[in-house]
C-alpha positions in Angstrom: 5.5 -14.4 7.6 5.0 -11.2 6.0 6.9 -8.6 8.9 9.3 -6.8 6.8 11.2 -5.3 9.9 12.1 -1.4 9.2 12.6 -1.7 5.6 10.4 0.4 3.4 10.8 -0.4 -0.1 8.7 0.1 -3.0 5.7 -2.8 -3.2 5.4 -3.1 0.4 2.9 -1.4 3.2 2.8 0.6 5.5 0.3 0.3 7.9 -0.5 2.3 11.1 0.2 0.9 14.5 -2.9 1.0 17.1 -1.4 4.3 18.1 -1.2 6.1 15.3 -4.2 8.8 15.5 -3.0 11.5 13.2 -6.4 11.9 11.2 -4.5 11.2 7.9 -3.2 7.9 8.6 -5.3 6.5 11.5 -5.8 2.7 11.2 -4.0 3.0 7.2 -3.0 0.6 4.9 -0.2 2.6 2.7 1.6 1.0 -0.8 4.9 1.9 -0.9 4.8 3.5 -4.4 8.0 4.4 -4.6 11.1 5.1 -2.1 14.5 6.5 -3.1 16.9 7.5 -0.7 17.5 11.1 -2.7 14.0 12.2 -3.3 12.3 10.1 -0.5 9.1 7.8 -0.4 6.0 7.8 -2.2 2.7 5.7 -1.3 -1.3 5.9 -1.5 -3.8 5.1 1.3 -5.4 2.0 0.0 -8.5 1.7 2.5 -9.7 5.8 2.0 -12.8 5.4 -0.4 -14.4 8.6 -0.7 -18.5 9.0 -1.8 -17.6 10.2 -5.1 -17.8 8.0 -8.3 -15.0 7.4 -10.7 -17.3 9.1 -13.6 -17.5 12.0 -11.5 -13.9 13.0 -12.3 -12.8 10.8 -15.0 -15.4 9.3 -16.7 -13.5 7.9 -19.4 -11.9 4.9 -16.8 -15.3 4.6 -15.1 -16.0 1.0 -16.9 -12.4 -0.3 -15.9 -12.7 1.0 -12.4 -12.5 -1.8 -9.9 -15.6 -1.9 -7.4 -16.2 -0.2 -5.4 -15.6 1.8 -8.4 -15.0 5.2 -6.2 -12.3 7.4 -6.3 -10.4 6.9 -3.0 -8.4 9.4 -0.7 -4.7 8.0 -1.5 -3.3 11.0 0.9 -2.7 14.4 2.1 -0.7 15.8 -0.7 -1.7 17.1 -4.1 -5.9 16.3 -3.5 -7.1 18.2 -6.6 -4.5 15.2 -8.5 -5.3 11.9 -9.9 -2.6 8.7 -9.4 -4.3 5.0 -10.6 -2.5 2.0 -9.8 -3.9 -1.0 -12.2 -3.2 -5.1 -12.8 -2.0 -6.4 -16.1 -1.0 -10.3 -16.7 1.3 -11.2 -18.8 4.7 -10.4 -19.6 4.1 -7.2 -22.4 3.8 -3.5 -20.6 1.1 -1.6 -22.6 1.8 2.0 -23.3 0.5 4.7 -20.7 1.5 1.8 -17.9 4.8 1.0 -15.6 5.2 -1.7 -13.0 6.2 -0.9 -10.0 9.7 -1.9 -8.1 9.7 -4.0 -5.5 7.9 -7.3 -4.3 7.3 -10.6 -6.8 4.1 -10.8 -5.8 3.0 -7.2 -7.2 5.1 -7.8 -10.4 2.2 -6.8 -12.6 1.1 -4.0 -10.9 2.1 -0.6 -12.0 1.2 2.7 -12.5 -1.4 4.4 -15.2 -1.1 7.5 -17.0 -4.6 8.8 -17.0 -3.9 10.8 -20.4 -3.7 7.7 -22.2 -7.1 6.7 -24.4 -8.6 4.1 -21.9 -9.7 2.3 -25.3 -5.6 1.2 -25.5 -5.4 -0.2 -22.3 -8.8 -1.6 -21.4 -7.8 -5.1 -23.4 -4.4 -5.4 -21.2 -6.2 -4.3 -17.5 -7.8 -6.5 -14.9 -8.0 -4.1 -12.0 -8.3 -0.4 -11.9 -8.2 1.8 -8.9 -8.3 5.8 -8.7 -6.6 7.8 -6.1 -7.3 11.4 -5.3 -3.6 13.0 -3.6 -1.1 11.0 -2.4 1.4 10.3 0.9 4.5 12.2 0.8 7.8 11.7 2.9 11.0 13.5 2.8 14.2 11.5 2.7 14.5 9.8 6.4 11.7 10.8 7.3 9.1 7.7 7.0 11.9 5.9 8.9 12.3 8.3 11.5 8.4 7.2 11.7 9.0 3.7 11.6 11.4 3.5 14.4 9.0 6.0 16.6 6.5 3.1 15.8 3.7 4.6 13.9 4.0 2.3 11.2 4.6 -1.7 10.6 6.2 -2.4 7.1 4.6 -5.2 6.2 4.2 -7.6 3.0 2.0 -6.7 0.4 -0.8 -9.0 -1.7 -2.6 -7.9 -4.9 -5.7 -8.4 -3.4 -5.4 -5.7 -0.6 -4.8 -2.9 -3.7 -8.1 -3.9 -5.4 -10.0 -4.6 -1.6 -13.6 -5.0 -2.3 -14.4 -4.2 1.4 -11.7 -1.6 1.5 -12.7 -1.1 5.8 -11.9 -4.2 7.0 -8.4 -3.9 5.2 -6.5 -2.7 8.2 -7.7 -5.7 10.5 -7.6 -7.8 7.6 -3.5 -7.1 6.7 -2.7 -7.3 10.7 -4.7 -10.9 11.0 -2.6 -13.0 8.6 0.3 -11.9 10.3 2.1 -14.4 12.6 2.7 -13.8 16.1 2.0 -10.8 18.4 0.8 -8.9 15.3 -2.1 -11.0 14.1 -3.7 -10.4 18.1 -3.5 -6.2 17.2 -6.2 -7.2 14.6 -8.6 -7.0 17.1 -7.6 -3.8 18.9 -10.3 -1.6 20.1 -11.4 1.5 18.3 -10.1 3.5 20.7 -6.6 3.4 22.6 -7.4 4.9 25.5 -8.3 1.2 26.3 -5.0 -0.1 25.8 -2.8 2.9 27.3 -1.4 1.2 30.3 0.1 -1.5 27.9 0.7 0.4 24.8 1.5 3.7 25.7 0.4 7.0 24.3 -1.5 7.9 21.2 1.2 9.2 18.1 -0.3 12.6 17.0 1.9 15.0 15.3 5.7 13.5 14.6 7.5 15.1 18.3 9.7 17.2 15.3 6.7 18.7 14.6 6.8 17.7 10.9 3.3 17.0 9.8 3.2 13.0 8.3 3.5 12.1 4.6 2.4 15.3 3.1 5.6 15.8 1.6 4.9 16.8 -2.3 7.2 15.4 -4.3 7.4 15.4 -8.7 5.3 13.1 -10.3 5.1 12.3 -13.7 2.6 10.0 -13.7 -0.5 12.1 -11.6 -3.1 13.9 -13.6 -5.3 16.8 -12.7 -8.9 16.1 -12.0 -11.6 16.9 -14.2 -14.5 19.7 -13.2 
């Protein structure tokens, strides 16, 4: 059983309850890049492929780009920025690359430095994906979310960072789930359907703080070429 509870940590997703229609995050699959209860939590949307090729922006990665091999929408914050997450077996971390901190099962997944020469890591990579901006929350604030119920925190697999039908991910994610949460899979495209059951639609958080377009310092997100 994947169902993580309420415990956002980095390596795991986020992804959107049924009722969740803030345009940003409706029906989204989010990584948990990084979370620190000081400076707050850090993910990309993994199932927001835009139109634009990878050697539109950065064509130095486009042969290591994974397909669909388009640059994707990873959130709100920072659009005119680049963040890549890539796969690298083994045990040795190649320069311009960090793992990220959280679940086993993403050990070898990590962050890329876009500045580095591709020609250095191409050899160590497997999978290569290109976000434009990013999903930002201020400490507290993504579980202030979670326990409003816009989000499920749920287990992550390699596969869904690298999704070759990137889609289907959010009905994909909530059907190997066990239990209640595998039925939401089907949901219909629009709640309105479901209202009397599931009550009504999450916009705007009732604070009024907009969702995950916190900026926070990144020292790992490059600009975007003209």
């Amino acid at each position: 059983m994947d169902h993580m509870g309420s415990d956002p940590k980095a390596g795991r997703l986020l992804v959107a309850t049924p009722l969740l229609e803030d345009p940003n995050f409706r029906r989204a699959v989010v990584l948990i890049v990084e979370h620190e209860d000081v400076q707050g939590t850090l993910g990309v949307v993994l199932n927001r492929p835009t139109g634009i090729g990878v050697g539109q922006v950065l064509e130095q990665w486009t042969e290591l780009a994974t397909e669909p091999s388009v640059v994707f929408r990873g959130g709100p914050v920072a659009p005119n920025s680049a963040l890549a997450l890539a796969m690298v077996p083994g045990k040795d971390e190649p320069i311009g690359w960090h793992p990220l901190d959280g679940a086993p099962a993403l050990a070898r997944l990590g962050l890329l430095d876009l500045d580095t020469p591709p020609r250095l890591l191409a050899p160590a990579i497997t999978s290569l994906r290109v976000y434009v901006g990013y999903a930002g929350w201020s400490p507290g604030q993504l579980e202030a979310e979670i326990d409003e119920g816009a989000w499920y925190v749920l287990g992550a697999q390699p596969a869904d960072v690298f999704a070759g039908d990137p889609d289907r991910l959010w009905r994909q994610v909530l059907r190997r789930q066990e239990g209640d949460l595998a039925f939401l899979a089907t949901y219909p495209d629009d709640p309105a359907q479901n209202l009397p059951a599931a009550g009504l639609p999450l916009g705007v958080h009732p604070t009024g703080t907009p969702r995950g377009v916190v900026p926070r310092e990144r020292r790992r997100v490059g600009k975007l070429e003209p």
